[in-house]
N, C-alpha and C positions, 0 to 999 in steps of 0.2 A: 409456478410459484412466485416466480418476480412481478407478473401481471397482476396476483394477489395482493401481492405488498404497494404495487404503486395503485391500487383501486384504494387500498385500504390510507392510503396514503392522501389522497385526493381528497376522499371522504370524511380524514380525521376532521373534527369540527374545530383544531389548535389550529391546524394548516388556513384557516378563511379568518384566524385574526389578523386586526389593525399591528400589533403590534411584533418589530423582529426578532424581539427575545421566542416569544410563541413558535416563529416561523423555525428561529434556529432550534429550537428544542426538535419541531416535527421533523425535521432533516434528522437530527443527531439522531433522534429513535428508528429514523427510518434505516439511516447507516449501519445501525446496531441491529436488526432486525433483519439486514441484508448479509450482515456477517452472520448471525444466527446464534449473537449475544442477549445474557440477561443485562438487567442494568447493575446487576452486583459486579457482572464479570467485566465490567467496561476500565477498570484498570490494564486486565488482564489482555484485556485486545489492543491497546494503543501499546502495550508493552512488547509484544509480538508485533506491531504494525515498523515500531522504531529498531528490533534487533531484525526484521527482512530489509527494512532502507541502509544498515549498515552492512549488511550480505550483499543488497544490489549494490552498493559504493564501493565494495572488495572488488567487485565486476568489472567495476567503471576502472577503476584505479588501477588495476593488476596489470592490464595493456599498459596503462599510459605512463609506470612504471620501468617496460620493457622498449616503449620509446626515445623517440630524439627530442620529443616535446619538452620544455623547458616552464613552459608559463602556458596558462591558459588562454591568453592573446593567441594564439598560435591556431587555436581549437576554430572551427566553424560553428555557426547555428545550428545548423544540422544535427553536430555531434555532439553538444553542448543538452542539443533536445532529444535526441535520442538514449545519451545517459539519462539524463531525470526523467525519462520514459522508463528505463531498465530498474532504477532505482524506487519511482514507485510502483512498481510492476510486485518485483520480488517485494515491498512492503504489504501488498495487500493481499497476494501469495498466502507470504507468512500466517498472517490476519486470520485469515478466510481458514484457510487449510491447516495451519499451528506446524508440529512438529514433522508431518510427513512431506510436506513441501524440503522445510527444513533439512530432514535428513535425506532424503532423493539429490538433493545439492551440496550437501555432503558426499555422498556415495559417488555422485559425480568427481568428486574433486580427488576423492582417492584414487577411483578408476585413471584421471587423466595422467598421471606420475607427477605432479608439476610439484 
């Protein structure tokens, strides 16, 4: 299915225009296309996309909460990259998958006692 999409992708005749509005449009459609959005419901996916980046930052945060960390100087690259790995992870989670994502990390969260 995704070899579909990037054939069809390839192929669109927007994608071999001069200009980058053209290009960014064939991205944006392909994006939406990969999530397996109409373009009516493209509110609807960036909205979902921004309530899993704030589920992955409870993630991020919840530890560094229960830390001695004071300031983010403290943090390494690593861990700095690793969060905004976790954070877009569960946004496109969210996105992709909607409520069952959602509520599986839910069900997590009750199961843990925390």
């Amino acid at each position: 299915m995704v070899s579909d999409l990037i054939v069809e992708f390839v192929s669109d005749p927007m994608a071999s225009s001069d200009t980058n509005q053209n290009l960014f449009e064939s991205l944006h459609l392909f994006y939406l296309r990969f999530l397996g959005a109409d373009k009516n419901w493209v509110n609807s996916v960036y909205t979902k996309f921004l309530g899993g980046a704030v589920l992955g930052s409870f993630f991020v945060l919840l530890p560094l909460l229960y830390s001695d960390i004071h300031s983010l100087g403290q943090l390494t690259y690593l861990q700095l990259g690793l969060g905004l790995l976790i954070v877009l992870t569960c946004g496109i989670f969210t996105a992709k998958l909607g409520e069952q994502f959602f509520d599986a990390v839910m069900k997590g969260f009750g199961n843990s006692g925390l």
